[in-house]
C-alpha positions, 0 to 999 in steps of 0.5 A: 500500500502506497502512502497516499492510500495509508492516508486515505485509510487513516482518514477512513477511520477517523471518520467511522469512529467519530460517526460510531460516537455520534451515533452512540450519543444519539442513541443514548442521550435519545434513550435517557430523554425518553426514559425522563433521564437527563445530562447535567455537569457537575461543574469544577473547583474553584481557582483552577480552569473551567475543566473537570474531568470524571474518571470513576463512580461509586457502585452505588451511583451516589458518587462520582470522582474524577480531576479538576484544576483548582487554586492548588493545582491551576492549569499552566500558562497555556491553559492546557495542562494536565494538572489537577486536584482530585475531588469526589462529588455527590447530588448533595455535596455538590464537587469537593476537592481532596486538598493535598496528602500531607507532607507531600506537596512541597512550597512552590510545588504543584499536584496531579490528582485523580481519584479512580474509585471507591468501595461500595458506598463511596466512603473510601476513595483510591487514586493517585497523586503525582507533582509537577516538577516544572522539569519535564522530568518525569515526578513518582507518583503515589496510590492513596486512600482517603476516606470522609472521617479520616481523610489521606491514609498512607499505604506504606512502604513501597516493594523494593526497586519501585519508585511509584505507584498508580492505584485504579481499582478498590474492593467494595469493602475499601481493604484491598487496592489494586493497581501498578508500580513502576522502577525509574529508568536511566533517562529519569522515566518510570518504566517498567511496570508491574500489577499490585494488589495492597492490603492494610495488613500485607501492605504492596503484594507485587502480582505475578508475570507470564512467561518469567517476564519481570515488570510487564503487567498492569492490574486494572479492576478488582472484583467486589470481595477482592478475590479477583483482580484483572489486567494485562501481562506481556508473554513471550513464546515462539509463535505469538511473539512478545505480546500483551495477554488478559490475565487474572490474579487470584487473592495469593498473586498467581496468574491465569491466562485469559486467551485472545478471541481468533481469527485477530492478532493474539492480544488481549486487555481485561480492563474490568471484572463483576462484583462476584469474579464470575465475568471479565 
């Protein structure tokens, strides 16, 4: 294929995807007009830009969580920042940044936040925070937990090796915690990567890899009991070559192969798990 066919192809599938998208948000936002339901935003903090980004939504539906720029975490000068402090929001509370995890944002010294998740009734959050060093070089970030009558609690001591750790899914209970950790290269980037699972009593419980491969796997859900957590590992055989796979964690860390639909290339992601494991 000549590149002038490579480009009209690449335009090709721009335009299907954003057609896909804007047949879904007719039929969705026509359904939940007919329904009685409705679109409403939930505005921003105070301070920052006009933006707010959701990422996450208690099981219950009462909460939803997400970034926005606020006075401890304003945009950059060209407005386009991905800075951010992490809030939660309720119908009733309206939106609600979590402020700064003590001791870790230093004078002068600027956050990313985002909360990811939390436990059943939204009363335990996981997320992650990170600075903004001004240096373009890349900052450790740090999994949290925060919780309305306690607000930041430190998770502990990370596992040998890893400098920072991203959080993305929490159990319904708000004991265990899932996500990944990542070892500073030479160049001063966070890479690469291995699947967590944190409990308060064992604290960071690095997950296990395919094929002996270290440091290639993220965990990105956590079923509701915390017996099950899913993601993705890199294997490594003759046939397939070096790619990623859809695993799945029992609670003692080992690792179960997922597979690849056929007839596609042999890679697969599981980005999420129902409440009682049985589905990813």
């Amino acid at each position: 294929m000549n590149e002038a066919c490579k480009a009209i192809s690449k335009q090709m599938q721009v335009f299907i995807f954003k057609a896909f998208l804007l047949i879904c948000f007719i039929f969705f936002f026509g359904n939940a007009t007919a329904l009685g339901g409705f679109f409403s935003g939930i505005g921003d903090l105070p301070g920052g830009g006009l933006r707010s980004d959701v990422r996450g939504v208690s099981p219950d539906g009462q909460f939803v969580f997400g970034t926005s720029p606020s006075e401890l975490s304003p945009v950059g000068p060209d407005a386009t920042g991905g800075l951010g402090e992490a809030f939660i929001w309720s119908r009733d509370g309206g939106l609600q940044g979590l402020g700064n995890p003590p001791g870790f944002v230093p004078p002068g010294g600027r956050i990313i936040g985002i909360s990811k998740a939390s436990n059943r009734t939204g009363t335990v959050i996981t997320g992650t925070y990170s600075l903004d060093s001004g240096t373009g070089i890349s900052s450790p970030s740090e999994a949290f937990l925060w919780s309305h009558d306690e607000g930041f609690m430190n998770l502990g001591l990370l596992p040998p090796g890893f400098a920072s750790m991203s959080a993305t899914d929490i159990s319904s209970d708000g004991a265990i915690v899932v996500g990944e950790a990542r070892a500073r290269r030479a160049d001063g980037i966070f890479r690469p990567v291995q699947a967590f699972r944190w409990t308060e009593q064992g604290g960071y419980q690095l997950l296990q890899n395919l094929d002996g491969i270290p440091n290639q796997s993220t965990a990105f859900a956590v079923s509701a009991d915390g017996l099950v957590t899913v993601g993705y590992a890199f294997s490594d055989d003759i046939e397939r070559g070096f790619v990623q796979e859809a695993v799945q964690w029992t609670s003692d860390g080992k690792v179960m192969r997922l597979g690849d639909l056929p007839g596609g290339r042999a890679e697969s992601l599981a980005f999420d798990v129902s409440a009682d494991g049985s589905i990813v």
